[in-house]
C-alpha positions in Angstrom: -10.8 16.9 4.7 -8.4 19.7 4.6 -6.8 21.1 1.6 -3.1 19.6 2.7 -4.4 16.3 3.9 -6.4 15.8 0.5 -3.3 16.6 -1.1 -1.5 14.4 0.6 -3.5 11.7 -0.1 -4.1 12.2 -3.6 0.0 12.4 -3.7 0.0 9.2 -2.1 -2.2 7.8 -4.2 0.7 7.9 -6.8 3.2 7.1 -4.2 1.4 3.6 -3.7 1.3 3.0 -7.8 5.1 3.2 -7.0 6.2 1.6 -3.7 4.1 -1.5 -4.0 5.0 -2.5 -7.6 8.7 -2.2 -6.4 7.2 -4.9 -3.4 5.8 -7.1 -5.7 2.6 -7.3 -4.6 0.8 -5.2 -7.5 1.4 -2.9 -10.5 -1.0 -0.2 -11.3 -1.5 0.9 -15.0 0.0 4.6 -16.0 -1.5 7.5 -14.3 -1.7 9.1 -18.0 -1.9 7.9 -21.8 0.9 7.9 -23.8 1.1 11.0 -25.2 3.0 12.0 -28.9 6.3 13.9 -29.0 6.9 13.0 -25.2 9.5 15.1 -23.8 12.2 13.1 -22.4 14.8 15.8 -21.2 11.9 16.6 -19.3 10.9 13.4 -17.8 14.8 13.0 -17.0 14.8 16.4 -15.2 11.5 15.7 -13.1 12.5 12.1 -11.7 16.0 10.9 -12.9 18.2 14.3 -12.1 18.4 14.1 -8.8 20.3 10.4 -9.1 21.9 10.3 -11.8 22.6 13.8 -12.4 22.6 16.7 -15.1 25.1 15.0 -17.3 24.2 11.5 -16.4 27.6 10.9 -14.6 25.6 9.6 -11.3 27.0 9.9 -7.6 30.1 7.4 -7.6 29.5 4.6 -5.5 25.7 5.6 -4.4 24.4 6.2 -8.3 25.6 4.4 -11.3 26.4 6.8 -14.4 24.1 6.1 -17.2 27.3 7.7 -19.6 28.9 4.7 -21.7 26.4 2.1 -19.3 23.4 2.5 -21.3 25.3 2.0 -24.8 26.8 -1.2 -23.7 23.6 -2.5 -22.7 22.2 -1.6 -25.8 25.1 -3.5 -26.9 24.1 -6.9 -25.3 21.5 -9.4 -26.7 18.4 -8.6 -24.1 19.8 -5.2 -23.0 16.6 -2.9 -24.5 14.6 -5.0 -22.7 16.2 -5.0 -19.3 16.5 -1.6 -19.7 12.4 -1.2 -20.6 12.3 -3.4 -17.2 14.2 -1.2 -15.1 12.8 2.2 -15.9 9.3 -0.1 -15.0 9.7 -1.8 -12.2 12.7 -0.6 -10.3 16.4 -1.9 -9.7 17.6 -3.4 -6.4 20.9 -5.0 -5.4 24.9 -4.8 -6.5 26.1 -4.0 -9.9 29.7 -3.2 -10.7 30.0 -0.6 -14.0 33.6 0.3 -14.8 34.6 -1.5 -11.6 32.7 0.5 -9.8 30.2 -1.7 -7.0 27.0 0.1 -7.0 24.6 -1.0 -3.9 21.4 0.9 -3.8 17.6 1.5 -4.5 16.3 2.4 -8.2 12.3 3.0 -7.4 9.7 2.0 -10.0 8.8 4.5 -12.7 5.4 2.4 -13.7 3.1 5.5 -12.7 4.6 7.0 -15.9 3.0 6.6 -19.2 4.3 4.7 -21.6 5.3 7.7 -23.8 7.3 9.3 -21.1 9.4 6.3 -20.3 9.9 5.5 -24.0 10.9 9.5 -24.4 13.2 9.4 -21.3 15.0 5.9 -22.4 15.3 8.2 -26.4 16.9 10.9 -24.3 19.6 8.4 -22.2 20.6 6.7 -24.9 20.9 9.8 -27.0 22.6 11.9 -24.5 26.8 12.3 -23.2 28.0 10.7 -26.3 25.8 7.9 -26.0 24.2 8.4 -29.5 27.5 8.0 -31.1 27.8 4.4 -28.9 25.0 2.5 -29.6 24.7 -0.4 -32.0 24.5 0.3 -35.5 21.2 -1.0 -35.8 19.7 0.4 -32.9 16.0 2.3 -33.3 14.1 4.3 -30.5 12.1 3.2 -27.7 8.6 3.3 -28.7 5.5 3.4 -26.7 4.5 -0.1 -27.4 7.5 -1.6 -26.2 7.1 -0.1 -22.8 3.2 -0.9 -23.0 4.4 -4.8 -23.3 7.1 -4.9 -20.4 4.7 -4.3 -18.2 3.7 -7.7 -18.3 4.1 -10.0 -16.5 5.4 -7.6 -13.6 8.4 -7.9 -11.5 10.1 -7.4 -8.0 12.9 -4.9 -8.2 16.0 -7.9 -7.3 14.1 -9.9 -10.1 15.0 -7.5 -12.9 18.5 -7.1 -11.5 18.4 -10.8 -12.1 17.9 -10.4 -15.5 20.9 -7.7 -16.1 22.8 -9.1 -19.1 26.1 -10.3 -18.1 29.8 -9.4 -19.2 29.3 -6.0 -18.2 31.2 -6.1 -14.8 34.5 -6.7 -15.6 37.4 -4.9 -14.0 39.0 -4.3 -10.6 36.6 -2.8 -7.8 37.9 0.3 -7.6 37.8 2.3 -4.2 35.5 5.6 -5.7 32.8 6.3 -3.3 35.5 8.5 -1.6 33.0 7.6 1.5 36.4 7.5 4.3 34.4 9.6 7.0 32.1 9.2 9.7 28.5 11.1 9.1 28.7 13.9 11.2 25.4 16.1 12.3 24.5 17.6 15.4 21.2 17.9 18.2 20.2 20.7 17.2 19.9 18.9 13.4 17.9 16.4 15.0 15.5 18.7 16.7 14.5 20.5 13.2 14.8 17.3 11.3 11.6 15.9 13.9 9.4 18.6 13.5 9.8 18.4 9.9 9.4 14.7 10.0 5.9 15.0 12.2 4.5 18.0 10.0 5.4 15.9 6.2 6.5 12.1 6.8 4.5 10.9 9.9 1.2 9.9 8.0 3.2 7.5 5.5 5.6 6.2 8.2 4.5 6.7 11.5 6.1 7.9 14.8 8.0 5.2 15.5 9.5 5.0 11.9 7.8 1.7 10.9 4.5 2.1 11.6 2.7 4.8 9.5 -0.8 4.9 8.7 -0.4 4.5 4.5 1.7 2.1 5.1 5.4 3.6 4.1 9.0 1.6 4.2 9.8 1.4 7.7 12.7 3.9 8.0 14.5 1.9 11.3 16.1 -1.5 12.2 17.8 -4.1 9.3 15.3 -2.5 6.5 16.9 0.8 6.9 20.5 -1.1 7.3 20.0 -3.3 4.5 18.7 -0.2 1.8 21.3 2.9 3.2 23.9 0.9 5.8 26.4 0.3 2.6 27.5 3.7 1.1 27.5 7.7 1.6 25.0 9.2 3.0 24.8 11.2 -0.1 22.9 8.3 -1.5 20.2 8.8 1.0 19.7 12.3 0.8 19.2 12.1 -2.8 16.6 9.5 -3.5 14.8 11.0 -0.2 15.1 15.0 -2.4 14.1 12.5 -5.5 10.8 10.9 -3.8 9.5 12.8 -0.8 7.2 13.8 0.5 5.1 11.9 -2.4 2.9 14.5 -2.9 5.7 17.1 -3.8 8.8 15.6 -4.3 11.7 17.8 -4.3 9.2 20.4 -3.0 11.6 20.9 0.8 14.5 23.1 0.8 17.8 21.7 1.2 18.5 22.0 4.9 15.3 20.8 5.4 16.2 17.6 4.0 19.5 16.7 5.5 17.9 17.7 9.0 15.2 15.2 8.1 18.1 12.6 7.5 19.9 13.9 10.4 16.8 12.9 12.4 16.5 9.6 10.9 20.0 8.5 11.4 19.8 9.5 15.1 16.6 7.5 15.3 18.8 4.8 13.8 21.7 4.7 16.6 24.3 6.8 14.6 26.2 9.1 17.3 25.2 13.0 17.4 28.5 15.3 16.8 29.3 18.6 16.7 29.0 19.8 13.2 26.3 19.6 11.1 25.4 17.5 8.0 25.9 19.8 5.1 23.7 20.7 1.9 26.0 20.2 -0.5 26.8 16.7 -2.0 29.9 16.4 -2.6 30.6 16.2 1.4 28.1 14.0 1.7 29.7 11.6 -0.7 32.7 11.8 1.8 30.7 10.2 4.6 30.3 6.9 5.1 27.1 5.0 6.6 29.5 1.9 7.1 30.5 3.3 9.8 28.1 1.3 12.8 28.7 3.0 16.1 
């Protein structure tokens, strides 16, 4: 086996501990023990960054901020522990915060120990004013607590069934900012395929749906259902935040809006004649809504 195909499958190996605890069909214990003094800044800036953002403010209308959010759920009777559930097993479906509809994919973070997950939930709930927001009586996350969440495990739409309520109040506010049409061009497509064949193929196959270790099909209503209801900026940054699974994060950024670029031709939406830029904030601006 070649050095990058053992790589790859040794990446994949902790990219199934993810995908298929967020399908329900198994969970996998953590890939390390819980280790003392966790750092969770640096858990934060390895898997939640990319989402959610430097200063926790999220991507409005694609990521939810975790600014003000994660004190009021600390403020609700069973918010720790759907909090400990979400960092687990995932989050899928619509949540309003600040009147605000958030519709997209949180993946499972159960291939982390249950240090790090206890350290990163610390450093969110002690971070952008935060601290000075939660309960009076509140005490950190500990190990243990994480350790016992994981049972028994749950599908991604089944913790979102357990989000406490009275936390969506407020008029939906128009703030995705999403008003355009995704633009990107052939040539965009062309570089987007080869880089697709050389690092996505083996997970999910040439045909988008059919790849050898068994990856989310990236076509048809899945792909509609997951990406069809906000910016494309949404996209683009859980795909920097999880791919390739044995290096995530590890393309440049052209490289991964011309992999999207290729993946939303594949998809039906129309070629144009500018390209789908790097930069997120014109992202935001473009709209997957719009069906051609």
């Amino acid at each position: 086996m070649s050095p990058r195909r053992l790589n790859r499958v040794t990446g994949l190996a902790s990219w199934f501990a993810i995908s298929i605890g967020a399908a329900g069909i198994a969970t996998f214990a953590p890939l390390a023990h819980s280790q003392p003094g966790a750092d969770g800044a640096g858990v934060y800036a390895a898997s939640c960054v990319a989402c959610h953002q430097p200063t926790g403010a999220g991507v409005p209308g694609a990521f939810p901020p975790l600014v003000k959010h994660v004190s009021a759920l600390l403020g609700q009777p069973t918010g720790r522990e759907y909090l400990i559930k979400a960092v687990l097993f995932g989050l899928e479906g619509k949540v309003r915060i600040e009147g605000v509809d958030y519709q997209n994919v949180m993946p499972p973070w159960n291939a982390l120990s249950d240090g790090d997950l206890a350290a990163v939930l610390n450093h969110v709930s002690g971070s952008w004013g935060n601290q000075s927001m939660v309960p009076a009586d509140f005490k950190p996350f500990v190990p243990g607590e994480v350790k016992a969440g994981r049972l028994p495990p749950l599908t991604a739409t089944a913790v979102l069934a357990s989000r406490p309520g009275g936390l969506s109040a407020g008029p939906v506010l128009a703030a995705t900012g999403a008003s355009q049409k995704v633009s990107f061009t052939a040539e965009q497509v062309v570089r987007g395929k080869a880089i697709y064949t050389r690092r996505c193929v083996d997970c999910h196959g040439s045909t988008l749906d059919n790849g050898e270790f068994g990856g989310a099909p990236l076509n048809g209503a899945y792909f509609k259902g997951h990406w069809g209801a906000g910016p494309v900026a949404g996209l683009i940054a859980y795909t920097k935040a999880k791919m390739p699974p044995d290096g995530p994060g590890s393309l440049s950024d052209q490289s991964y809006v011309d992999v999207v670029s290729y993946l939303l031709d594949a998809n039906g939406y129309p070629r144009g004649d500018k390209e789908l830029p790097a930069d997120a904030e014109t992202q935001q601006a473009m709209s997957l809504q719009f069906q051609p």
